[in-house]
C-alpha positions as CSV (number, residue, x, y, z in Angstrom):
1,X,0.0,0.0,0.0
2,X,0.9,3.9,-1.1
3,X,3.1,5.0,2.4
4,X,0.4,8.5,2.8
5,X,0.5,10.5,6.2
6,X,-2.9,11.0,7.0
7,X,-4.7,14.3,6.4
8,X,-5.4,16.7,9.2
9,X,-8.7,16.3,10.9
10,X,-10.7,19.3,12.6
11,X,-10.1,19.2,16.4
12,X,-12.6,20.4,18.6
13,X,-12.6,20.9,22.3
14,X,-14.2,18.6,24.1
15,X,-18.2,18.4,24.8
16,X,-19.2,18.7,28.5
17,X,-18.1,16.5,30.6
18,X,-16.4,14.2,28.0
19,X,-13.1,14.5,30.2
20,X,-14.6,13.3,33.7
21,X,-16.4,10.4,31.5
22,X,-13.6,9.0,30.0
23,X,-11.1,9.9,32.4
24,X,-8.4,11.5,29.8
25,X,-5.3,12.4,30.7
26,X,-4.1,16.0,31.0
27,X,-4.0,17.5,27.1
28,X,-3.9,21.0,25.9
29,X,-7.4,22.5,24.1
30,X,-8.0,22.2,21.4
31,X,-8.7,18.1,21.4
32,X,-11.1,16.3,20.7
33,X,-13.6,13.8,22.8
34,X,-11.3,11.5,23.6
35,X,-7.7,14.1,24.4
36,X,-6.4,13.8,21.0
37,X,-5.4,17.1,19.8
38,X,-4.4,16.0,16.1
39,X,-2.9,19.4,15.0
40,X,-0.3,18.8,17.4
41,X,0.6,15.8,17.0
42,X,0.8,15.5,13.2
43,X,3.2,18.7,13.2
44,X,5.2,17.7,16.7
45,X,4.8,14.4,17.3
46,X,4.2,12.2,13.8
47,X,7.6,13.7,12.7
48,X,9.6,11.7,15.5
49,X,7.3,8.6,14.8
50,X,8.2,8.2,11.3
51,X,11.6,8.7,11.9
52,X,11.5,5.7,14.4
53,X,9.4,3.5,12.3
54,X,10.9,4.0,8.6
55,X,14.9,4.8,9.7
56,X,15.4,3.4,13.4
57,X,13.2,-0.1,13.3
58,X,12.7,-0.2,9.6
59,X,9.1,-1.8,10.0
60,X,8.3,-3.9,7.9
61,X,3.8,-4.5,8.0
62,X,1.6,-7.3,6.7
63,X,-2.4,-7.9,6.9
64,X,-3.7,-4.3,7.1
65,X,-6.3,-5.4,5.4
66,X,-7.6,-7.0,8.2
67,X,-7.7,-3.6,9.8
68,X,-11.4,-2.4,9.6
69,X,-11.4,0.9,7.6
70,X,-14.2,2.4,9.8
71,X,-16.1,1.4,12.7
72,X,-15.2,0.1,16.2
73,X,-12.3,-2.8,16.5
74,X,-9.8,-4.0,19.2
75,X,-6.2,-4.1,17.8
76,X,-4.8,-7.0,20.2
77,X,-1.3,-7.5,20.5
78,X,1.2,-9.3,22.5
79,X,3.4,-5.7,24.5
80,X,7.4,-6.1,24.6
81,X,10.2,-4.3,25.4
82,X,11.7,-2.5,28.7
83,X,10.2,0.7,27.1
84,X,7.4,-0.6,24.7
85,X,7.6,0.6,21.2
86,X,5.5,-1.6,19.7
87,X,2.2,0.9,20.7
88,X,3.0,4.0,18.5
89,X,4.9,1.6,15.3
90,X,1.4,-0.3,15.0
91,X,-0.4,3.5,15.7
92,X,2.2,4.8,13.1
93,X,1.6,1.3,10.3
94,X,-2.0,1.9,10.5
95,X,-1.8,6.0,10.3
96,X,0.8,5.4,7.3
97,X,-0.4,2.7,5.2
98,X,-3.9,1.9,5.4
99,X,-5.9,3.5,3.2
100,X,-8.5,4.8,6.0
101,X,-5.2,6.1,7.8
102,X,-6.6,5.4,11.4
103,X,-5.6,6.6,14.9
104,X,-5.5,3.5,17.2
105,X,-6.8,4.9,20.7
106,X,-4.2,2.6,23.1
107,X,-5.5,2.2,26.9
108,X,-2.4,2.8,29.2
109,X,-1.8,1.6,32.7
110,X,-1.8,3.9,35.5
111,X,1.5,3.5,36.3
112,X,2.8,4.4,33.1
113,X,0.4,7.4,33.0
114,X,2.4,8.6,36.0
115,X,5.9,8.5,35.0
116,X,7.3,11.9,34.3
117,X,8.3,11.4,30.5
118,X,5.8,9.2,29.7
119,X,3.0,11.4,31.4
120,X,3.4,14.1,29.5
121,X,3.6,12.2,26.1
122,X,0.6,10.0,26.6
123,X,-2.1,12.5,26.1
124,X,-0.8,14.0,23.1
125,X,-0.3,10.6,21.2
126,X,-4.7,10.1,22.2
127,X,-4.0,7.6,24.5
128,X,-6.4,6.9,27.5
129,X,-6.2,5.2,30.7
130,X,-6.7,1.7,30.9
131,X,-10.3,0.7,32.6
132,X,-13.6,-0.9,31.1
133,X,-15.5,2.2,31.4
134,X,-12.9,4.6,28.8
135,X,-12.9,1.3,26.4
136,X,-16.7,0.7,25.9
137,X,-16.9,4.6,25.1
138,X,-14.3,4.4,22.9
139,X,-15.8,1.7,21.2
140,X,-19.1,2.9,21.5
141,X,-17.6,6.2,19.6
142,X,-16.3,3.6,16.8
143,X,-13.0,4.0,17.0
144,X,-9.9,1.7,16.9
145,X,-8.7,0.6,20.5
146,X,-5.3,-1.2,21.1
147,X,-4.8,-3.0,23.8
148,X,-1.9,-5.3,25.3
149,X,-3.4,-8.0,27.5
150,X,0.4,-8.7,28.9
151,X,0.3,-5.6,30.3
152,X,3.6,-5.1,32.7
153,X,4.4,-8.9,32.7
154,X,5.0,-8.9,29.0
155,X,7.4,-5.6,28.9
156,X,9.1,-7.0,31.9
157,X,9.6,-10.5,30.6
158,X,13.5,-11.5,30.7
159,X,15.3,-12.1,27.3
160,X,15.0,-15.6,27.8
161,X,11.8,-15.7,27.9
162,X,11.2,-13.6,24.3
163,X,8.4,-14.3,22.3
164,X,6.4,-16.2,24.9
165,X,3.2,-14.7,25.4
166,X,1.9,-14.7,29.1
167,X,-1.3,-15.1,30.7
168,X,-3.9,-12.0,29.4
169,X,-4.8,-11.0,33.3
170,X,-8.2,-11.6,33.7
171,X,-10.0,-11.1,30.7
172,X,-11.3,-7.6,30.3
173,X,-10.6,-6.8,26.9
174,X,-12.0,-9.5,25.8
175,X,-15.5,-9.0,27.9
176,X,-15.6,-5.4,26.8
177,X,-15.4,-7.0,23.1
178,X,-18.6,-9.3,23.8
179,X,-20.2,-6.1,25.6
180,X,-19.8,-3.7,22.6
181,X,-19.5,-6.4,19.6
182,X,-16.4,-4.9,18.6
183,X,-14.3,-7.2,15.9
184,X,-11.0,-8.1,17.3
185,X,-7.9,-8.1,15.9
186,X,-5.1,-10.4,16.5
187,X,-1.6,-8.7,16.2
188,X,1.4,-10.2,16.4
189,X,4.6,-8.4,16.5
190,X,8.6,-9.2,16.1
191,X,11.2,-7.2,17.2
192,X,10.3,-5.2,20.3
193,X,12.2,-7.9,22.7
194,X,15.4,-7.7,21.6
195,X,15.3,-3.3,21.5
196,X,16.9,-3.7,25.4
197,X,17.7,-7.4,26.2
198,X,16.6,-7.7,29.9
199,X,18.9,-9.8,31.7
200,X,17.5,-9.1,35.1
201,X,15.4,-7.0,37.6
202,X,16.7,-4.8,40.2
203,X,13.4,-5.0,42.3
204,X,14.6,-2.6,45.3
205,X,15.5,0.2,42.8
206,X,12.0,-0.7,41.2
207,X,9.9,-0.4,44.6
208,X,12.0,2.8,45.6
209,X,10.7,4.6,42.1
210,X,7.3,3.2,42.5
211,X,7.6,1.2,39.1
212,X,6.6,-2.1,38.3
213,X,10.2,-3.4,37.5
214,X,13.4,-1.7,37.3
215,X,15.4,-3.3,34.0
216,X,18.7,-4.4,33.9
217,X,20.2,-4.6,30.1
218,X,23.8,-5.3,28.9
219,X,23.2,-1.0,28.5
220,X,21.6,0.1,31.0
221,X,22.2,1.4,33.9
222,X,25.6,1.0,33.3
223,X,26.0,3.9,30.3
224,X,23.5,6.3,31.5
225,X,21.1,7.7,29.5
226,X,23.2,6.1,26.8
227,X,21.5,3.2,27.7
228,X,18.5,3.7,27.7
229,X,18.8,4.1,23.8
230,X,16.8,1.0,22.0
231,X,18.5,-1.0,19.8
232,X,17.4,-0.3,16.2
233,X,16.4,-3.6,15.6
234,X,13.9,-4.5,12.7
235,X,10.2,-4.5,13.8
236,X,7.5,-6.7,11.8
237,X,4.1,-6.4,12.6
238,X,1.1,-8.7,11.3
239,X,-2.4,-8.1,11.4
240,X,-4.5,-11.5,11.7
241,X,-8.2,-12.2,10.5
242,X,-10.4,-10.4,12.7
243,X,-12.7,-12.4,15.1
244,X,-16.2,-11.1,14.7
245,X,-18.3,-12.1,17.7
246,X,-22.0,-13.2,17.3
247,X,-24.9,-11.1,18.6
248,X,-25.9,-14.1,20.8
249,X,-22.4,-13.9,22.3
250,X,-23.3,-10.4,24.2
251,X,-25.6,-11.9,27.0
252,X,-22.1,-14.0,27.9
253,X,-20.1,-11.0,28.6
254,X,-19.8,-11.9,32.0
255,X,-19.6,-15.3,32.3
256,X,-15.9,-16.2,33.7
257,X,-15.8,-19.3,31.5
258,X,-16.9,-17.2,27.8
259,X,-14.7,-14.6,28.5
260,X,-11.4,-16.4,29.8
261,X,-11.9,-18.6,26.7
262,X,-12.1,-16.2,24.1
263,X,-9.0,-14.6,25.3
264,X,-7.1,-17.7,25.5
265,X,-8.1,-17.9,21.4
266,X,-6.5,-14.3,21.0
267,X,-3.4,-15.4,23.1
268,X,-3.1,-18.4,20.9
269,X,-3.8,-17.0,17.7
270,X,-1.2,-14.2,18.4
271,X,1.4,-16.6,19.7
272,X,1.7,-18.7,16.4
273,X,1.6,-15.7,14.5
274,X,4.5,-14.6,16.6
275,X,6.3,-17.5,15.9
276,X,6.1,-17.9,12.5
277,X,7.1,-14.3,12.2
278,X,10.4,-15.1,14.3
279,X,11.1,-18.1,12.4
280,X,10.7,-16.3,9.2
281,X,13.1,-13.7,10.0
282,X,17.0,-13.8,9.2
283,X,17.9,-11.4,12.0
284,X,17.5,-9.3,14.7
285,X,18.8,-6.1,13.2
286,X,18.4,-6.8,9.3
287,X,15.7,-8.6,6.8
């Protein structure tokens, strides 16, 4: 597909109470409904994501056609890397490439809506924190909502562990997809475990800073800042066949059994596709 940056869309501030509904993080006016505010990030912020995803990780994208071009969907993914980057390259493959040139809304943990970098970036790239409520509006609003299952425990997971998947917590994404009826889309995506190799945890450190885990990498802490550059390894992202759930399926939304099933199907599904991506490849840093 044509590599297009998307056209500017018309923010607008936010109607009443839109911001204590869906709890949005701090943004600057104007924005729209959900804390986006597009004009800036297309000038500031797209600039810096482009150079990331076409010079630093070089990613390479398959199956955007099984990204719906309008409507509500759940992008799904399996999350890696000591500092994930595997949220804004699938925001930036979808933005780029597809021809509806999308803007994935991602749902953030709290924690990582309360470190000082990361706080201040969040908002800007129209991301939302993580809870139930903030996804059903968003997908009641019809947009496209990423979420990583993993959540800490895959970002955290030790080099030796790469590529294996862990449990999906308890379920939600999934039960807000039954809820709303939103199509979900299995992602799978290569590349984002070996940008800092985590060798171990220095949990003390960790506690001290109020953070989940405290990384240690062959780079980090022991260059500085310096190491806490990612390594420009080669990204490749799939989109799978999306799962569209049956109306009859919405009355099962909270049944424990429906929805602990149906994410174990996404967790599978996005596990072989991660695999075969890995086994495809010829290296970490290169085609």
């Amino acid at each position: 597909m044509p590599g297009m940056t998307a056209s500017k869309a018309r923010a607008t501030r936010p109607r009443g109470g839109a911001r204590g509904r869906l709890r949005a993080l701090g943004h600057p006016a104007p924005v729209d409904d959900f804390g986006l505010d597009r004009e800036f990030f297309e000038s500031t912020l797209e600039p810096l994501l482009e150079f990331l995803y076409s010079r630093w990780f070089r990613v390479e994208v398959s199956g955007l056609e099984n990204v719906p071009s309008s409507g509500r969907a759940l992008i799904v993914a399996n999350h890696s890397g000591a500092i994930p980057f595997d949220a804004p390259m699938i925001l930036q493959a979808i933005r780029k490439h597809h021809p509806a040139h999308r803007h994935v809304r991602y749902l953030v943990l709290k924690w990582l809506c309360a470190t000082p970098f990361a706080a201040e970036l969040i908002p800007k790239l129209g991301f939302v924190l993580a809870c139930r409520e903030n996804a059903r509006k968003l997908l009641e609003a019809d947009q496209l909502v990423g979420v990583f299952p993993e959540g800490a425990k895959g970002t955290a997971k030790l080099y030796r562990d790469r590529y294996k998947l862990v449990r999906f917590g308890r379920g939600g994404f999934a039960e807000v997809a039954l809820e709303t009826q939103a199509p979900i889309v299995p992602t799978a995506v290569v590349g984002g475990e070996e940008t800092y190799p985590v060798l171990a945890h220095a949990q003390p450190i960790a506690r001290l800073l109020g953070l989940p885990y405290f990384p240690l990498t062959p780079l980090f802490p022991w260059l500085g800042l310096l190491g806490a550059l990612p390594l420009p390894t080669k990204f490749r992202i799939h989109f799978g066949k999306p799962l569209h759930l049956k109306e009859a399926a919405r009355s099962r939304s909270h049944d424990y059994t429906t929805v602990q099933a149906l994410g174990e199907l996404v967790r599978t599904r996005i596990q072989r596709e991660v695999q075969k991506l890995v086994a495809a490849r010829t290296g970490v840093f290169w085609s």
